[in-house]
C-alpha positions in Angstrom: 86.0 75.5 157.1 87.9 75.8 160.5 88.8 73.5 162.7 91.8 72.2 165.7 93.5 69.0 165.8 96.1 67.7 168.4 98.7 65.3 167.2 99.7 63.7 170.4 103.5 62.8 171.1 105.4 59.7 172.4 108.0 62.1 174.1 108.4 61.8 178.2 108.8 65.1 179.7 110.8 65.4 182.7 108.8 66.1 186.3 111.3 69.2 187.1 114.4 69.6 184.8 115.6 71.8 182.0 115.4 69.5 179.2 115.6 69.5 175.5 113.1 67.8 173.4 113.3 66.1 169.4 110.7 64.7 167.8 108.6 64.4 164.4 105.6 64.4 163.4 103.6 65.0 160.1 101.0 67.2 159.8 97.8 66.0 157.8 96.1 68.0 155.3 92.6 69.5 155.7 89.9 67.3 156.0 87.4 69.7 155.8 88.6 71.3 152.8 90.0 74.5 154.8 92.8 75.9 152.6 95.3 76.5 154.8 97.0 75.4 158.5 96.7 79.0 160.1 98.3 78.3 163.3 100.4 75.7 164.9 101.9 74.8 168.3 101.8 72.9 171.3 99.6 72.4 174.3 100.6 70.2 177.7 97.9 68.7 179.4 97.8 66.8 183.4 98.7 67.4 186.3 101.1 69.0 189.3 102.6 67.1 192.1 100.8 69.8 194.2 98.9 73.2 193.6 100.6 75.2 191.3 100.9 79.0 191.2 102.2 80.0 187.5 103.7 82.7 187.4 103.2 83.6 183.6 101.3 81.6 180.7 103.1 78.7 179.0 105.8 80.7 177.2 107.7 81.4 180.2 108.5 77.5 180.8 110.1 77.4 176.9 113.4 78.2 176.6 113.7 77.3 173.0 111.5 76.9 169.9 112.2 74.7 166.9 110.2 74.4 164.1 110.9 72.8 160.8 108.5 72.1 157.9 110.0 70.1 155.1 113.5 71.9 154.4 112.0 75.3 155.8 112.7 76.6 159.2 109.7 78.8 160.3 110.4 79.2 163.9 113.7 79.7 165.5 113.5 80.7 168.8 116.1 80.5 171.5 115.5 82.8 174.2 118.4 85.6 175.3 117.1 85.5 179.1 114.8 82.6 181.1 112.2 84.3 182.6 112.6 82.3 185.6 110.6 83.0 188.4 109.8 86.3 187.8 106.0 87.4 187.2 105.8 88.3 183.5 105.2 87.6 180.1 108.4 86.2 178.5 110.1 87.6 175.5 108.4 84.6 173.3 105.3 85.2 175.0 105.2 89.3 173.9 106.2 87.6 170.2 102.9 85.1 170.4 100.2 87.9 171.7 101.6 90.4 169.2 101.2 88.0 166.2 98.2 86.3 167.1 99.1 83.4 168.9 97.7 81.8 172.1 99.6 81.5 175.5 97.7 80.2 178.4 97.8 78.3 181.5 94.2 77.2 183.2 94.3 75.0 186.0 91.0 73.3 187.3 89.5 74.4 190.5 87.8 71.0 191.4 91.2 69.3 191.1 94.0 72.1 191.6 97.1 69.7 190.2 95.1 69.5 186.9 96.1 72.0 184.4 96.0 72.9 180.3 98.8 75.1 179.1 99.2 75.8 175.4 101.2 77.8 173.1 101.1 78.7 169.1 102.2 80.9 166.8 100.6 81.8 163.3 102.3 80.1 160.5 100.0 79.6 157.0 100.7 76.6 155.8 99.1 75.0 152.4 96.2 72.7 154.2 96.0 70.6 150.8 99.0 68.3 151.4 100.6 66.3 154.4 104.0 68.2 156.1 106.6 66.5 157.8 107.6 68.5 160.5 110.6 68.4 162.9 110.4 70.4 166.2 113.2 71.4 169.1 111.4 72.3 172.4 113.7 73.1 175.2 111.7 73.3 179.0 113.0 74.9 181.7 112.6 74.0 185.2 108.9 73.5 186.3 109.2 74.3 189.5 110.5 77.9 189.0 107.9 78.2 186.4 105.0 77.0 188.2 105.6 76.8 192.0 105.7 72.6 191.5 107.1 70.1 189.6 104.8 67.6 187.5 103.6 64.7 188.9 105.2 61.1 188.3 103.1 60.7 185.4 103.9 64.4 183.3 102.0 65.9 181.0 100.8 64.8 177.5 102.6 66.8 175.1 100.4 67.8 172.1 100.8 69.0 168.5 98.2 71.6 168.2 96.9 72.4 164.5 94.5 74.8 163.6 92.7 74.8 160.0 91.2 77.8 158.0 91.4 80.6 155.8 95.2 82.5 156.2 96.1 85.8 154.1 99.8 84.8 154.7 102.9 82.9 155.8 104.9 83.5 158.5 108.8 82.7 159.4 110.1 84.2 162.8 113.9 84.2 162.4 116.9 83.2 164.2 118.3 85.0 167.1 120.9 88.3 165.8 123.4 89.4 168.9 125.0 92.3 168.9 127.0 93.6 171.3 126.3 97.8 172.5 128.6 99.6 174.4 127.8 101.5 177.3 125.9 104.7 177.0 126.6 104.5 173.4 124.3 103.8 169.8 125.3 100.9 167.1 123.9 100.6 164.0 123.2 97.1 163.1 122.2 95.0 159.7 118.8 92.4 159.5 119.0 91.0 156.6 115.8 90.6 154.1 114.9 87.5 152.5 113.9 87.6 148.7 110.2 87.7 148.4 109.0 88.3 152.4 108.5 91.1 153.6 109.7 92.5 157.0 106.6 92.8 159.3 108.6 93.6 162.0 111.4 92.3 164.8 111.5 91.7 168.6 114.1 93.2 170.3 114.8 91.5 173.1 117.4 93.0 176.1 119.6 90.9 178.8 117.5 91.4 181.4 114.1 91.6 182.4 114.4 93.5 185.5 114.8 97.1 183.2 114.7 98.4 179.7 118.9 98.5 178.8 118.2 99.5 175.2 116.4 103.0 175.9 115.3 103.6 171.6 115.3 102.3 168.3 115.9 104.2 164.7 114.7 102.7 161.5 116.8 104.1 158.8 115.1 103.1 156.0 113.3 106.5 156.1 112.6 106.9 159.9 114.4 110.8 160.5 114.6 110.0 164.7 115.0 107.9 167.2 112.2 106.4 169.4 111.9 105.4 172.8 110.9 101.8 173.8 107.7 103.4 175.1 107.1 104.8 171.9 107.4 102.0 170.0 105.1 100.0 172.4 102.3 102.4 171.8 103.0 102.3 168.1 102.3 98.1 168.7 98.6 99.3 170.7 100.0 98.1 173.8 98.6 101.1 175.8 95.2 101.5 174.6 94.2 98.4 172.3 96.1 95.1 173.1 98.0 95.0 176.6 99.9 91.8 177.3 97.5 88.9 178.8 99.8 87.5 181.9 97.3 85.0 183.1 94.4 84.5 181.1 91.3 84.0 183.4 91.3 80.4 185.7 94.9 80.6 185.6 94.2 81.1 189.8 91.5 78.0 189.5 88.4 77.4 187.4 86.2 74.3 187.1 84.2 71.9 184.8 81.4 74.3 185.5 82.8 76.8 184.1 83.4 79.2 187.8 86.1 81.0 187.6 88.1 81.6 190.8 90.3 84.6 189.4 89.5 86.8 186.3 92.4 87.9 183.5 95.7 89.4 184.9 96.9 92.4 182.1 100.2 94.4 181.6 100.6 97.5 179.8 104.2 96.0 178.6 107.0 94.0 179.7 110.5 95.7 180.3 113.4 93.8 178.5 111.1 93.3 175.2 110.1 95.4 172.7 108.1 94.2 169.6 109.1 96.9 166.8 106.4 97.3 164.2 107.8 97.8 160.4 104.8 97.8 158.6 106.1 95.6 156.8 109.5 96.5 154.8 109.5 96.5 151.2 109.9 92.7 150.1 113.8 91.9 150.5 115.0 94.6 152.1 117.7 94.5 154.6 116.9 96.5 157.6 119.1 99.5 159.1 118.5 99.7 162.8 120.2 102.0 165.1 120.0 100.8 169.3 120.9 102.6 172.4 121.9 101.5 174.9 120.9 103.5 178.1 123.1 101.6 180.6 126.9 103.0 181.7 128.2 99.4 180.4 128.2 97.1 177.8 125.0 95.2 177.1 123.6 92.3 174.0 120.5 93.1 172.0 118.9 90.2 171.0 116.8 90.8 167.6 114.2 88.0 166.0 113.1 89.3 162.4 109.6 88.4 161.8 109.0 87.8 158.0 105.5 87.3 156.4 104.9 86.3 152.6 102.0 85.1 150.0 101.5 81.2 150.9 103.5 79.1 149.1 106.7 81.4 148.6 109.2 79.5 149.1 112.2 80.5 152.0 113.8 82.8 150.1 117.3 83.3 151.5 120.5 85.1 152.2 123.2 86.1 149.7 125.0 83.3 148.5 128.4 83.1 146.7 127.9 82.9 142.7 130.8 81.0 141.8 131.3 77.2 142.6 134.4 75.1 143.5 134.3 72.6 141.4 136.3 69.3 142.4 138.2 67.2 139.5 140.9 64.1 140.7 141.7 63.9 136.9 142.3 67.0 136.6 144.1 67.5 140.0 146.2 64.5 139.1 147.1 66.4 135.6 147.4 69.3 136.6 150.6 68.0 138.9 151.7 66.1 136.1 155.3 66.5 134.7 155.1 69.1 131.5 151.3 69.7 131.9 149.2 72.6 130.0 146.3 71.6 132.0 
């Protein structure tokens, strides 16, 4: 019971622009009798105008990340930095590898325009019915991304779904800013939804060139602040799961299966931070108390990532208990001459 289906797209990407993408799609329930969607994503295959040299795996071409299913938002990603040109794993890259997504980039020795990139992110959805799905992709410019634009024909752009067995669902939150002065601590509010617990939240800085936000404090029980090197050991970075930059044939592989150039790894990325919660106590808003190691003023960037039992429904945030209930009549009486209304 496990299988991967691609859902292709009638979208046109551009050759070399930062563009915005909408479409729809639904997903199809398991064929095979697998009990749940256990990842979903999306994977661009074709070609360069010319030999490309990536510079990190798919996630550092998105900018922003989309995804609706039915009335439910369970990605909403829009990234506080564009990682550019600059060798690294972006901040939605860190996210993927930490939860157990894929991010690659493999181009094909025997042809070196021809490439497969894909990204995807867990999600556990209930396999037994059909989903309608709407999905916001924002690309940034190919060309700083991969050394070369597309070629006149661009990529296919393909749904990827992946059936099985999942223990739970997943929701990766909108963006939080906060603003933290200079040399100076804030303590800041994520807010819980009813019925998911907190697994954990990337903290994401303006830059990737340095760590601005120097340590984190938890304090819902945590009795001291930890530094972003801390908290990346605490995530196995160091000693169990480094970051994949460039999984292996990202420098050329073939049809034959020769591989040109083997894995590229990295300890961490500065600028990002994955902080793992163990998973808060269902509903509970989160206390979190940043530094901010640099003499001026800089904005933390913090994605909650919430996981439940399958089928919970969103959950949400606090709501106002009393309606406003409209009336003409009794508007119209209530402005009438000698009313009691």
């Amino acid at each position: 019971m496990a299988y991967i289906d691609l859902l292709q797209q009638n979208v046109t990407l551009a050759a070399d622009a930062a563009t915005t993408y909408n479409f729809s799609d639904t997903l199809p329930p398991s064929q095979d009798g697998s009990p749940h969607m256990t990842h979903l994503g999306i994977q661009l295959d074709g070609a360069f105008s010319d030999t490309m040299v990536a510079n990190s795996p798919l996630s550092g071409l998105i900018t922003q990340l989309k995804i609706q299913v039915g009335s439910t938002v369970i990605c909403d990603f829009y990234e506080p930095i564009t990682m550019g040109t600059l060798d690294g794993v972006s901040q939605l890259g860190i996210l993927a590898q930490t939860l157990g997504g894929e991010d690659y980039v493999i181009t094909d020795a025997e042809s070196t325009t021809s490439f497969l990139a894909g990204f995807s992110l867990p999600v556990g959805l209930d396999a037994s019915k059909a989903h309608r799905i709407n999905v916001t992709l924002g690309l940034g410019d190919v060309s700083n991304w991969a050394g070369v634009a597309f070629n006149a024909t661009t990529p296919t752009l393909n749904l990827v779904t992946s059936y099985g067995v999942s223990t739970e669902a997943t929701i990766i939150a909108g963006r939080q800013d906060n603003d933290i002065a200079g040399s100076a601590s804030r303590t800041v509010t994520i807010m819980g939804r009813a019925g998911w617990n907190m697994l954990g939240i990337m903290a994401c800085g303006p830059n990737y060139d340095a760590d601005d936000f120097t340590h984190y404090k938890v304090n819902n029980g945590q009795f001291r602040d930890l530094s972003v090197m801390q908290w990346r050991a605490i995530a196995g970075r160091f000693n169990r799961s480094p970051l994949a930059r460039m999984p292996a044939g990202t420098g050329a592989s073939s049809s034959s299966g020769v591989v040109a150039a083997g894995p590229t790894y990295q300890a961490f990325q500065t600028g990002a931070c994955f902080l793992n919660l163990f998973r808060i106590s269902a509903g509970s808003d989160l206390q979190l108390q940043i530094t901010n190691g640099n003499a001026s003023s800089r904005t933390s960037s913090i994605f909650p990532v919430y996981v439940a039992p399958i089928g919970q429904n969103a959950g949400g945030r606090p709501r106002q208990t009393i309606a406003n209930k409209d009336s003409p009549t009794k508007t119209v009486l209530n402005e009438a001459q000698n009313s009691n209304v």
